[in-house]
Residue frames as qw, qx, qy, qz and C-alpha x, y, z in Angstrom:
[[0.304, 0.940, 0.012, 0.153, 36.65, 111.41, 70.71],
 [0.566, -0.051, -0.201, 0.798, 40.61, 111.85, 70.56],
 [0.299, -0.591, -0.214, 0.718, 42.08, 115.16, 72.07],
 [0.024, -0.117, 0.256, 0.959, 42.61, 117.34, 68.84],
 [0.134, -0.492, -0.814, -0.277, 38.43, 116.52, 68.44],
 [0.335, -0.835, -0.400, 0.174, 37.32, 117.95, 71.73],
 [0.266, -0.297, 0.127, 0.908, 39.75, 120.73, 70.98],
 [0.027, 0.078, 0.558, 0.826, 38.59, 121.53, 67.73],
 [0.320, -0.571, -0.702, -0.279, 34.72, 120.82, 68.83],
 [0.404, -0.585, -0.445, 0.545, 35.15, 123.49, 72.03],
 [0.266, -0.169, 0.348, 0.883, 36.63, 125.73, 69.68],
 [0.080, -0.267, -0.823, -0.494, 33.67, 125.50, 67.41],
 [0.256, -0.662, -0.704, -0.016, 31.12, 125.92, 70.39],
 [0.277, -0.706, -0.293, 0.582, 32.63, 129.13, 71.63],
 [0.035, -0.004, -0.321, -0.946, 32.86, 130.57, 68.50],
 [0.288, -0.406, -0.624, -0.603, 29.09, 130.03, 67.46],
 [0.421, -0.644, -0.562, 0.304, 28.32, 130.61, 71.04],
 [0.304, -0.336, 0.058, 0.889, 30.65, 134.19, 70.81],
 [0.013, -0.278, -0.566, -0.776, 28.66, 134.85, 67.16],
 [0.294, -0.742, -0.519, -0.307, 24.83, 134.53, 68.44],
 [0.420, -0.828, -0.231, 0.290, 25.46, 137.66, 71.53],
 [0.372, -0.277, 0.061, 0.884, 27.54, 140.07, 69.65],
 [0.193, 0.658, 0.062, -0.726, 26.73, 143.46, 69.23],
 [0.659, 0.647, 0.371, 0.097, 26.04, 144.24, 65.56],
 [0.305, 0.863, -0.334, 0.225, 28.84, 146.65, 66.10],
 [0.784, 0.047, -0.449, 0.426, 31.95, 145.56, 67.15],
 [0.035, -0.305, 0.328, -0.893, 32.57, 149.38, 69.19],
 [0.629, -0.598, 0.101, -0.486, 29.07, 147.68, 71.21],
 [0.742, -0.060, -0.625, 0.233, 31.22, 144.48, 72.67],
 [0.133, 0.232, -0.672, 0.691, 31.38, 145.87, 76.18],
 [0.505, -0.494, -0.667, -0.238, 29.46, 144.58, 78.76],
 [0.238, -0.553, 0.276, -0.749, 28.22, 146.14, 81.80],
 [0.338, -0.471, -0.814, -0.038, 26.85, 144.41, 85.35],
 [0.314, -0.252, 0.336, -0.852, 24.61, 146.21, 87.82],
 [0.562, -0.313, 0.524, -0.558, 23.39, 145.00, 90.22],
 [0.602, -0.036, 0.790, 0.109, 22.14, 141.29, 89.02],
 [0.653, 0.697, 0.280, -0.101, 21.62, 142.67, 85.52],
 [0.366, -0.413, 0.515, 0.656, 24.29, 142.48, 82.92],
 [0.486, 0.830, 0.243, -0.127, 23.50, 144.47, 79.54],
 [0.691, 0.080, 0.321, 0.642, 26.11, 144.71, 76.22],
 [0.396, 0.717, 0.417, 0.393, 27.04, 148.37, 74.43],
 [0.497, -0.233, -0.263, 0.793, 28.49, 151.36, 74.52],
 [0.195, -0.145, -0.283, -0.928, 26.46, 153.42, 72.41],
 [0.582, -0.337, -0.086, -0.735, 23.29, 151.79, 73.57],
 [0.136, -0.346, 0.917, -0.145, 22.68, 148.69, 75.95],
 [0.693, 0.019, -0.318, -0.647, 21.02, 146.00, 75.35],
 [0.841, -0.317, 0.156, -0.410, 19.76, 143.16, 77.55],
 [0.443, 0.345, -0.827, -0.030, 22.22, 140.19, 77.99],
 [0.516, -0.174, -0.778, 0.313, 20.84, 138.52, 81.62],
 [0.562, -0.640, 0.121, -0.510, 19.07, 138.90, 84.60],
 [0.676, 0.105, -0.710, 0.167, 20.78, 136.63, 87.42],
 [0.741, -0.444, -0.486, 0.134, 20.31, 135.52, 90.55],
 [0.556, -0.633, 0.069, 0.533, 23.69, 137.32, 92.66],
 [0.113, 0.907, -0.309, -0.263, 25.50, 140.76, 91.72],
 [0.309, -0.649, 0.648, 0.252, 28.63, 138.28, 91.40],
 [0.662, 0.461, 0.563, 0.179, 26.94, 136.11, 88.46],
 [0.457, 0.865, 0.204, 0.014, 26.54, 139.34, 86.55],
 [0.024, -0.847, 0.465, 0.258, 30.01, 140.66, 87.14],
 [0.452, -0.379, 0.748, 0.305, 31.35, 137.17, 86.13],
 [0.567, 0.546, 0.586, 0.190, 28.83, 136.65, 82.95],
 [0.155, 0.960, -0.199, -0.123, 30.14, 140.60, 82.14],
 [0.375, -0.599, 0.636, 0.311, 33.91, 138.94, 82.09],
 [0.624, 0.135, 0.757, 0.139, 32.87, 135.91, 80.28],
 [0.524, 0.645, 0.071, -0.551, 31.76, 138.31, 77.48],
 [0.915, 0.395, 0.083, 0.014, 32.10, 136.93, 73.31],
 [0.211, 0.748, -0.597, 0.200, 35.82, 138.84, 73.01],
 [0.445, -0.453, 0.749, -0.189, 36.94, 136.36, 76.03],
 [0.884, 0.282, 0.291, -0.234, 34.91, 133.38, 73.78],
 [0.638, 0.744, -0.196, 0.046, 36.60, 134.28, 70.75],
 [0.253, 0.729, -0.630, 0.084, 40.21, 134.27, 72.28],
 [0.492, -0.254, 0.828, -0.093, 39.80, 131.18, 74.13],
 [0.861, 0.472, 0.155, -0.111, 38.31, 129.57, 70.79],
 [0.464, 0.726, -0.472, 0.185, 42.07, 130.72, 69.07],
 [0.327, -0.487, 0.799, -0.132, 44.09, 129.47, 72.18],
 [0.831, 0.053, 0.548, -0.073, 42.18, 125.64, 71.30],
 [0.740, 0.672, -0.010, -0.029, 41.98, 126.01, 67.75],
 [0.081, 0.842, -0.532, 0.028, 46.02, 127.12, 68.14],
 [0.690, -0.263, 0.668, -0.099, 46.47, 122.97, 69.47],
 [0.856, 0.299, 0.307, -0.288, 45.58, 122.08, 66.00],
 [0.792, 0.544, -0.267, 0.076, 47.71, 119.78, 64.10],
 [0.061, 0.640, -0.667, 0.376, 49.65, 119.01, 66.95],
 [0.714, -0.239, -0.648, -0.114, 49.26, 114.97, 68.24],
 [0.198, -0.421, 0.684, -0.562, 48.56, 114.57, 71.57],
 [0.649, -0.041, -0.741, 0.168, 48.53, 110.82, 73.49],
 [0.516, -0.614, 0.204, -0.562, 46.87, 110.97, 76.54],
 [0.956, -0.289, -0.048, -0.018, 48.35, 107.61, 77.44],
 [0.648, 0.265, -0.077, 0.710, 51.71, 109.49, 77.21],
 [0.399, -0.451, -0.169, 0.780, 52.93, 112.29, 79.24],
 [0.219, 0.883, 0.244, 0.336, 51.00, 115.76, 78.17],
 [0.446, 0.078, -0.365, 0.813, 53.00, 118.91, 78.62],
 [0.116, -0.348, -0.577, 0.730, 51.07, 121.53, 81.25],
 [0.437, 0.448, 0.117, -0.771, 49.41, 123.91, 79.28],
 [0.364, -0.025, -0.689, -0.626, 48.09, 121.07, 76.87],
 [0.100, -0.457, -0.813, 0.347, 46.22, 119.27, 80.44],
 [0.062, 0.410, 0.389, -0.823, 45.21, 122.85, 80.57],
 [0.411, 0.390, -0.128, -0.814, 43.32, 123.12, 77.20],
 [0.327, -0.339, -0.878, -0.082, 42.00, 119.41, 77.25],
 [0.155, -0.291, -0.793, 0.512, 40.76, 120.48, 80.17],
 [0.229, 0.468, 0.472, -0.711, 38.96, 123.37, 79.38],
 [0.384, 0.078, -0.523, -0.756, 37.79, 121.85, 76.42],
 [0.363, -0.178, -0.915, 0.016, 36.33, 119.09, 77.99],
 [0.075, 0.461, 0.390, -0.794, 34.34, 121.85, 80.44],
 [0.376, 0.358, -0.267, -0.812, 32.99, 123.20, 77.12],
 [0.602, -0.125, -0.725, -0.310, 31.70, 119.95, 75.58],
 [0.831, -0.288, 0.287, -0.378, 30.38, 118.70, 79.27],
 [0.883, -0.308, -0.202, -0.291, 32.47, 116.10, 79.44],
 [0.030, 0.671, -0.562, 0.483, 34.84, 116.84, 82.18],
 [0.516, -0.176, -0.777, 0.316, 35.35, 113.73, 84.80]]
């Protein structure tokens, strides 16, 4: 798979990954943790995780679909732009191979 693939395919997974766990309203997109439970809504809440350590839930609360959605635009934003990994990348393209290649699993 070239680079603008595993862009475009990371892109792809964190949208449809951002779609299935949003509120039905957009005014419920906030997430909450307590204690190792993290639960989406402002108007009502509704179940998102039970985890293991308090700090899972606060960091699966960050990770919420809004944070999906804008790191889907940052990749997607690569597109139509060639990049040669057998050629000098500039910094913030290593940086969004990279965390596409985290999103597809297949980071070195």
């Amino acid at each position: 798979m070239n680079p603008a693939d595993e862009l475009r395919t990371a892109a792809q997974t964190l949208r449809t990954l951002s779609k299935a766990i949003s509120a039905p309203d957009e005014r419920d997109q906030v997430f909450h943790a307590e204690g190792t439970d993290v639960t989406q809504g402002r108007t009502g809440l509704y179940d998102v995780a039970t985890t293991q350590t308090t700090e899972l839930a606060d960091y699966i609360a960050a990770m919420h679909p809004g944070v999906g959605t804008a790191l889907a635009a940052w990749l997607e934003s690569w597109t139509g732009i060639e990049m040669y990994e057998a050629h000098a990348l500039p910094e913030d393209a290593r940086h969004a191979l990279a965390v596409a290649r985290q999103i597809n699993g297949t980071a070195p």
